[in-house]
PADREN-486948 format. One record per residue (C-alpha): residue number from 1; residue in one letter; x, y, z. Coordinates in steps of 0.1 Angstrom, whole numbers, plus 2048, in hexadecimal, padded with zeros to 3 digits. Example, Ala and Ser with C-alpha at 12.3 -4.5 7.8 and 13.67 -1.06 7.14 Angstrom:
# PADREN-486948
<r><num>1</num><residu>A</residu><px>87B</px><py>7D3</py><pz>84E</pz></r>
<r><num>2</num><residu>S</residu><px>889</px><py>7F5</py><pz>847</pz></r>
This chain:
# PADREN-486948
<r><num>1</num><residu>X</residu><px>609</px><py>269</py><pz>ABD</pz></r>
<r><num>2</num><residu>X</residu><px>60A</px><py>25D</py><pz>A99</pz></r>
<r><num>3</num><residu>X</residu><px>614</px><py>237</py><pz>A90</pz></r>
<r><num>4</num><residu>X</residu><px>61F</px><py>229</py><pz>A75</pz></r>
<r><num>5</num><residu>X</residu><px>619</px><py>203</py><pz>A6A</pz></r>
<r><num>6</num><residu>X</residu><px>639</px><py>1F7</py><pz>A5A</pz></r>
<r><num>7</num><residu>X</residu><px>628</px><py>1DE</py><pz>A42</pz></r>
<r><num>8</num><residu>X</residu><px>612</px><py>1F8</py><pz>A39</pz></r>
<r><num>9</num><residu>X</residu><px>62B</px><py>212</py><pz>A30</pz></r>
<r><num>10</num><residu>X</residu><px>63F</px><py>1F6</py><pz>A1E</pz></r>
<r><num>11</num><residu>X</residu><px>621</px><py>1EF</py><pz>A0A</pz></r>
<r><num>12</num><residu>X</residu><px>61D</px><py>20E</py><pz>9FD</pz></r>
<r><num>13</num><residu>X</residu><px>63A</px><py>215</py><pz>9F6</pz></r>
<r><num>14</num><residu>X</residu><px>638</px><py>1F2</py><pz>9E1</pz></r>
<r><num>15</num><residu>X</residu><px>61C</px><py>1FD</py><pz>9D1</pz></r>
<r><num>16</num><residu>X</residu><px>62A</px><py>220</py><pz>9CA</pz></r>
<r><num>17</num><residu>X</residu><px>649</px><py>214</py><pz>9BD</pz></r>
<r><num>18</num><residu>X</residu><px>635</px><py>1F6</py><pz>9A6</pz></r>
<r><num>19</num><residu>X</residu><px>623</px><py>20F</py><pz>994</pz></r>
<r><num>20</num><residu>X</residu><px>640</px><py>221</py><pz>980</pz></r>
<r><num>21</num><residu>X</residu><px>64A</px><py>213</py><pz>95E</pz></r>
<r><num>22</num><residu>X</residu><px>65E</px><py>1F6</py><pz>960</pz></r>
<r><num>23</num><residu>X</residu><px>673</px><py>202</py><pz>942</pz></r>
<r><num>24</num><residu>X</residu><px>67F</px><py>222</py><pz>954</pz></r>
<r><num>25</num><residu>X</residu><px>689</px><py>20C</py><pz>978</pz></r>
<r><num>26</num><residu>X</residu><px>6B2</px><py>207</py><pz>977</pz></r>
<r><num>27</num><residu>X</residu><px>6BE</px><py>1E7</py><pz>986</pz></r>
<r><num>28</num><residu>X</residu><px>6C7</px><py>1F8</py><pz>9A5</pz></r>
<r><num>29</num><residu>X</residu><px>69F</px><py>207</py><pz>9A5</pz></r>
<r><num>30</num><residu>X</residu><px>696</px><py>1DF</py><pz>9A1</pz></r>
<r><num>31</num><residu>X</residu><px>6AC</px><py>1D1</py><pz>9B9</pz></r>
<r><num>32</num><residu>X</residu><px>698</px><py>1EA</py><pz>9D6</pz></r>
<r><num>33</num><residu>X</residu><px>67A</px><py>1E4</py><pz>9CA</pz></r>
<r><num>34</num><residu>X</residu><px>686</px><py>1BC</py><pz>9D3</pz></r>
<r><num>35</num><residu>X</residu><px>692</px><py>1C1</py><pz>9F4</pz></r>
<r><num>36</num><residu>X</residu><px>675</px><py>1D7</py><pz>9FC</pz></r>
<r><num>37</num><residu>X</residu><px>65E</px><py>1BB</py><pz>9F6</pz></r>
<r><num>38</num><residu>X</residu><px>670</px><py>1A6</py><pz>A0A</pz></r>
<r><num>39</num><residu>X</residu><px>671</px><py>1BA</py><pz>A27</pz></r>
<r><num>40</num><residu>X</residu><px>64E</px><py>1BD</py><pz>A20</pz></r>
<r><num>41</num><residu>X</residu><px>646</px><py>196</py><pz>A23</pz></r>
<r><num>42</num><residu>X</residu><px>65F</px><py>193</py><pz>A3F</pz></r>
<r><num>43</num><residu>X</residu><px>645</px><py>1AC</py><pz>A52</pz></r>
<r><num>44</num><residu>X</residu><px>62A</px><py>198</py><pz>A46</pz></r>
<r><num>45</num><residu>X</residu><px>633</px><py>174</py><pz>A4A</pz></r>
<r><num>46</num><residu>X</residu><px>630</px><py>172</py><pz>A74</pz></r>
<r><num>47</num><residu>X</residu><px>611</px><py>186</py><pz>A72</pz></r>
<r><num>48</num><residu>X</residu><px>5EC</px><py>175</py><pz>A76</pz></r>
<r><num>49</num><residu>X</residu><px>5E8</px><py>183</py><pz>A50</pz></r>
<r><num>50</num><residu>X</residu><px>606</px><py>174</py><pz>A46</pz></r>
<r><num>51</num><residu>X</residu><px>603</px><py>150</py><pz>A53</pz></r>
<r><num>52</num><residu>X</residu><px>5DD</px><py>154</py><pz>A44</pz></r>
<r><num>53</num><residu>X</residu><px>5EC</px><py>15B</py><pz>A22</pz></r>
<r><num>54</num><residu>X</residu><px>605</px><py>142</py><pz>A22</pz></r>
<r><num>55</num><residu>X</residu><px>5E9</px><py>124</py><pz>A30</pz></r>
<r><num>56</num><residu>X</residu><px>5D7</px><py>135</py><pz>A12</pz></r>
<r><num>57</num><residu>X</residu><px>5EF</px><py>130</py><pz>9FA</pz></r>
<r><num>58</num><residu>X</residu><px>5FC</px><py>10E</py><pz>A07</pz></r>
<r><num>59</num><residu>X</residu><px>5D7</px><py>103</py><pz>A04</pz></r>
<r><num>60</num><residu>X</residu><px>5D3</px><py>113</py><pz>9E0</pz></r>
<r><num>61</num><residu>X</residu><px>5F8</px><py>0FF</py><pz>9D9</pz></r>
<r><num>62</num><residu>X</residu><px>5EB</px><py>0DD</py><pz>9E4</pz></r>
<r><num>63</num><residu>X</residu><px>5CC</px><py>0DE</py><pz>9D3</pz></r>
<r><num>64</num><residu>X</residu><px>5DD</px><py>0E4</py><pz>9B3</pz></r>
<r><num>65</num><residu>X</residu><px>5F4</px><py>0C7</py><pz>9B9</pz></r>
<r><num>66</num><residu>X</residu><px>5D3</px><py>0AF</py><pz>9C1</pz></r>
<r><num>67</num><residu>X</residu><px>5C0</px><py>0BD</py><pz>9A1</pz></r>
<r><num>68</num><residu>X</residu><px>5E2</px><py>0B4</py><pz>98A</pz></r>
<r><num>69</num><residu>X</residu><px>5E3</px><py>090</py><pz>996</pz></r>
């Protein structure tokens, strides 16, 4: 039987829709494009990947914040 990763298809279909010209997207087009990323980090965010990216980011935030003072 075939499965299909959620995140996966989500990213793809981020991906997919990123690629088009941004001056041929209506405001509806952008709005989906929004919520599909969103859905996309809600997948993402309670995953071992997710919690890596955000330790990555929150370290990569902080060390900012030491460098400016």
């Amino acid at each position: 039987m075939l499965t299909i990763n959620v995140g996966v298809l989500l990213a793809v279909i981020v991906i997919l829709r990123l690629r088009r010209r941004t001056h041929s997207r209506s405001r509806n087009d952008e709005k989906l494009t929004v919520v599909i990323v969103l859905a996309l980090g809600i997948i993402i965010a309670p995953t071992p990947l997710g919690e890596g990216i955000g330790d990555l980011l929150g370290q990569l935030a902080s060390g900012i914040t030491d460098s400016s003072r």
